[in-house]
C-alpha positions in Angstrom: 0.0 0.0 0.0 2.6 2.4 0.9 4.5 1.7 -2.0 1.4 2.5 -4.2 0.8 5.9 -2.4 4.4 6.9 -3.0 4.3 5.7 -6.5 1.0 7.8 -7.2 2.8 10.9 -5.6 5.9 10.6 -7.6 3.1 10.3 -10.8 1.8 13.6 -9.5 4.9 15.4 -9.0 6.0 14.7 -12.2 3.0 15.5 -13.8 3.3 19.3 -11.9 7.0 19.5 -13.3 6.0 19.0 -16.8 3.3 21.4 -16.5 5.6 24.2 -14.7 7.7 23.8 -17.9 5.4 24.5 -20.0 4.4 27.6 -18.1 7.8 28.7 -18.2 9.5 30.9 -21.3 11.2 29.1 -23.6 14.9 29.7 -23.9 15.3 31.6 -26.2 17.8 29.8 -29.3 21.1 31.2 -30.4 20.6 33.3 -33.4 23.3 33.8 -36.6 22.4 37.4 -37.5 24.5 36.6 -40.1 22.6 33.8 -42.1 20.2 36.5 -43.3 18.8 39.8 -43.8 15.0 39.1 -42.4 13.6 36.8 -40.0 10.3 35.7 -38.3 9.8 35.5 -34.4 8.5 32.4 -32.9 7.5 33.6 -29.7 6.9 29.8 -28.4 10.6 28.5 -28.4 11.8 32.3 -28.7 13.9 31.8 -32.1 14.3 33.9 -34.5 13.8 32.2 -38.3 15.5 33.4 -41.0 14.0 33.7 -44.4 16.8 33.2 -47.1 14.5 35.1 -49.8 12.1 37.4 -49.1 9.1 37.8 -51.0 9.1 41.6 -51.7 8.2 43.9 -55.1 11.3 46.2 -56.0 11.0 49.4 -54.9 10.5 51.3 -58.8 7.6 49.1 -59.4 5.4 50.9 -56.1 3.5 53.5 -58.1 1.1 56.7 -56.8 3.0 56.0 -53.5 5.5 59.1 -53.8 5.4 60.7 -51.2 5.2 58.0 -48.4 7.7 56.6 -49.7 10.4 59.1 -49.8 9.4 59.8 -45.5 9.6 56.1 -44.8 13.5 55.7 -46.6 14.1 58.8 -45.4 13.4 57.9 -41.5 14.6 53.9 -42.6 18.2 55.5 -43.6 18.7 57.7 -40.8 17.9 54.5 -38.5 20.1 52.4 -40.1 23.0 55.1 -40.0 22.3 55.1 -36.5 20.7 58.1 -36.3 17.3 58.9 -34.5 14.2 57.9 -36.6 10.6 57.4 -35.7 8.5 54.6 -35.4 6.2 54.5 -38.2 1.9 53.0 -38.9 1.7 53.1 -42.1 -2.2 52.9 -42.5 -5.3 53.1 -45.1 -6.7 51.8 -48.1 -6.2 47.8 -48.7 -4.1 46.8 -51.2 -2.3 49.5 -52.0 1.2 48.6 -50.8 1.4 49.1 -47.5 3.8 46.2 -46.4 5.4 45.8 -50.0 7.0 49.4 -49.1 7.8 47.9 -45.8 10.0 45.6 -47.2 11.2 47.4 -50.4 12.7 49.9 -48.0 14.4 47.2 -46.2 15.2 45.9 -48.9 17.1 49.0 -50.7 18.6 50.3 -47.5 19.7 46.9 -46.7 22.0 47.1 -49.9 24.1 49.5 -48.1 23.9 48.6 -44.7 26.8 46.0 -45.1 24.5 43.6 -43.0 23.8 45.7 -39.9 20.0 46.2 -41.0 17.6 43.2 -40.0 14.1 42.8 -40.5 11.9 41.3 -38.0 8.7 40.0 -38.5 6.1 39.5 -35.4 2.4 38.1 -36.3 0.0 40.5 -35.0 -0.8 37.7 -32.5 2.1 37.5 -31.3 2.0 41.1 -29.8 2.3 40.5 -26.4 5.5 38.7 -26.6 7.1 41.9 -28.2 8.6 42.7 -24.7 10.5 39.2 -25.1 11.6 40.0 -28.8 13.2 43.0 -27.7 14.9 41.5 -24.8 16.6 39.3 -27.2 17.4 42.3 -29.5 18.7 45.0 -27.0 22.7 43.5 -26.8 23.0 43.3 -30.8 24.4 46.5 -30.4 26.1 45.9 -33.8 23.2 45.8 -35.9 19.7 47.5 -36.2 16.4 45.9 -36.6 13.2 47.2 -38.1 10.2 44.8 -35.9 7.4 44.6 -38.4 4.0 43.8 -38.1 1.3 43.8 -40.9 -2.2 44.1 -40.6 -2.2 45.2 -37.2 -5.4 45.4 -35.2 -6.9 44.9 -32.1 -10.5 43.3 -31.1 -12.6 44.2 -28.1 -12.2 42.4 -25.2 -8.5 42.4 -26.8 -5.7 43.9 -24.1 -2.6 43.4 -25.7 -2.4 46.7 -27.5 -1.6 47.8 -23.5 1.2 45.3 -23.9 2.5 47.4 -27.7 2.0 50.9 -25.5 4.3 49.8 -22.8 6.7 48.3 -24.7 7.2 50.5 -27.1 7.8 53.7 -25.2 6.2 53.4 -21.5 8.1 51.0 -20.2 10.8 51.0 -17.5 14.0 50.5 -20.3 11.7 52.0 -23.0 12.5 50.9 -26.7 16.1 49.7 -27.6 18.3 52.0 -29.9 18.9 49.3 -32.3 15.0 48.2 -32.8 12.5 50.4 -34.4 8.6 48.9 -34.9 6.9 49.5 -38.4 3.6 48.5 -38.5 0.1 48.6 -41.2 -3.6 49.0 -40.4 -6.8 49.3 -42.4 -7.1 51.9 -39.4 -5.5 55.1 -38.4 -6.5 54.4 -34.9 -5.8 50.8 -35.5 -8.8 49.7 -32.9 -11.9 49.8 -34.6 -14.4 52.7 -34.0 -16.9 50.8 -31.8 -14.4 49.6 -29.6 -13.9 53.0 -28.6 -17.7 54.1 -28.6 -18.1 51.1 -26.1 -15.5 52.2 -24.1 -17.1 55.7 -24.1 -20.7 54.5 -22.8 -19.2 52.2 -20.2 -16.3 54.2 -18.7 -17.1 56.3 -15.4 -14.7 59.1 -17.7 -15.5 58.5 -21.0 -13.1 61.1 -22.4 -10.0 59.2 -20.8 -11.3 56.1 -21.6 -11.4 56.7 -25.2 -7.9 58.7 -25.1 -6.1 55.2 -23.7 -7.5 53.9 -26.9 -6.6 55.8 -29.1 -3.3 57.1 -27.7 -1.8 53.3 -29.5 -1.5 55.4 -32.4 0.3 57.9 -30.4 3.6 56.0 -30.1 4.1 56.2 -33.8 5.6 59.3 -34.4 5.4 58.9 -38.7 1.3 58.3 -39.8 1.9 57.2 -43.6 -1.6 57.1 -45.4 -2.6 55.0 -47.9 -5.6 56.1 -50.3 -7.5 54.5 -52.8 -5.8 55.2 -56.4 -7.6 56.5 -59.6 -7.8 54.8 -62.4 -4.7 57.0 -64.1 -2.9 55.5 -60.8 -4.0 52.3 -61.5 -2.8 52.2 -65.2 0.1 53.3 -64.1 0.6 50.6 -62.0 -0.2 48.0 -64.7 1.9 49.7 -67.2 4.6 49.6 -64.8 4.5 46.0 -63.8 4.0 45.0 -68.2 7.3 47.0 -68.6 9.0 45.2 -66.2 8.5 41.6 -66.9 8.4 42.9 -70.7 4.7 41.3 -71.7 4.7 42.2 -75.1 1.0 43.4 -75.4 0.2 46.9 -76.8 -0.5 49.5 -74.5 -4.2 50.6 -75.5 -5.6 46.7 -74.9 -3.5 46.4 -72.4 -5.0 49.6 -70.7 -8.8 48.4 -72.0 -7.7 44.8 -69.9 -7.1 46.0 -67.3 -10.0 48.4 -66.4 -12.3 45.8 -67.4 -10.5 43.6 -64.7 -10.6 46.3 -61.7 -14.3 46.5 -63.0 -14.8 42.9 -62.4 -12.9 43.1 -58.8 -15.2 46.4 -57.8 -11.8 48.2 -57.0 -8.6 49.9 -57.9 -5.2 49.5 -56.1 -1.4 47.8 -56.5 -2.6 44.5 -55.4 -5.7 44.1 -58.0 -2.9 45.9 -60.7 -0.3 42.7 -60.0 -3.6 40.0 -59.8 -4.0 41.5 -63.3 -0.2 41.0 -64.6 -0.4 37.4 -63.1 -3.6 36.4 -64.9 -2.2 38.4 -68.2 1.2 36.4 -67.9 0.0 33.3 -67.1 -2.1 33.5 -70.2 0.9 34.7 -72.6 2.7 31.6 -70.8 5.2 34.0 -69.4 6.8 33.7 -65.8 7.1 36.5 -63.7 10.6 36.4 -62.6 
């Protein structure tokens, strides 16, 4: 009997061990910076992944974009040279290039960065590890990252935006000089509008309430917008894209084409412009290389 109670108690304590590990944080896994240009976080075994090719449209080919651009390689450079730069939301219309400019910066500045400049992607669900991330990040005092999120956004009854406020300037050690946080969002605010209005009818100060809300938004000190592109924009685009992976098509069909395709899609923007070229190309039997 006794040696059954003992045995049952050893079953149990080594059932509470295991679960206590699982509790606790991973170690995190020795990273070569060195084995690539961008990785992905994997906030359950904290490693970071790298991605030997990223999937990213050259820079020339982002059309009616100007003027975003130039303020987002303009803060990107100054980072990477070490200087002070912003954190940046880059927010609006979908489909009109939001995280292709993300990484085509990277990309370009990356050229001359002699390997210092890394980019980092985090999944939006993966927000509340970000303090974890940059843990891991702060002694690589040799090389600077850009943390990227896309489609960032936040749900009610959703509190780890608090956990993105703190960490990226409220906290006690505040953002690392080497990390900066680029992120999209369909929305300025990047917590939808009735999350707020809830937060107004239910909050004993209303006014506050709604300012912790939208105050997210605060901690970026570039707002990039993206807007939906007329159809001159659009052509552009299309034009642009035909040029480049030289489909030989002339340029008034290829113009009739593609409005008749936004027309089918309901819209006009840089993603239905390349959906275009890949249905054009893969008709001409061309690949898109």
């Amino acid at each position: 009997m006794a040696r059954a109670k003992d045995k049952s108690l050893v079953d149990l304590l080594t059932r509470m061990a295991a679960a206590l590990d699982r509790l606790a944080p991973a170690v995190p896994e020795a990273t070569d910076f060195g084995a690539a240009d961008a990785f992905v976080w994997h906030w359950d075994r904290s490693a970071l992944e790298p991605v030997p090719r990223v999937n990213r449209v050259a820079l020339p080919l982002l059309k009616a974009i100007d003027q975003v651009r130039d303020i987002l390689m303009e803060n990107t450079k100054r980072f990477a040279a070490g200087l002070p730069a912003n954190n940046a939301l880059l927010w609006g219309a979908r489909g009109m290039g939001k995280s292709s400019l993300v990484k085509a910066v990277h990309g370009e500045v990356a050229k001359h960065a002699r390997g210092r400049l890394k980019l980092v992607e985090i999944h939006r669900e993966d927000i509340e590890s970000l303090p974890r991330l940059m843990a891991l990040l702060r002694p690589e005092k040799q090389r600077r990252f850009i943390v990227f999120c896309d489609d960032l956004s936040f749900d009610a009854e959703d509190t780890s935006y608090k956990s993105l406020k703190a960490a990226l300037e409220g906290g006690i050690e505040g953002r690392p000089d080497n990390m900066i946080f680029y992120a999209t969002s369909n929305r300025r605010h990047i917590l939808p509008r009735d999350m707020a209005e809830n937060e107004r009818s239910t909050a004993v100060n209303p006014h506050e309430a709604v300012q912790e809300k939208v105050s997210l938004s605060d901690r970026f000190g570039l707002w990039l917008g993206f807007h939906n592109c007329s159809q001159d924009d659009y052509l552009a685009m299309v034009v642009s894209y035909a040029r480049h992976f030289k489909l030989e098509i002339a340029e008034a069909e290829l113009s009739a084409r593609a409005i008749e395709w936004s027309a089918t899609r309901g819209s006009r923007s840089g993603r239905v412009a390349w959906q275009f070229i890949q249905d054009l190309a893969g008709g001409m039997g061309v690949h898109l290389e």
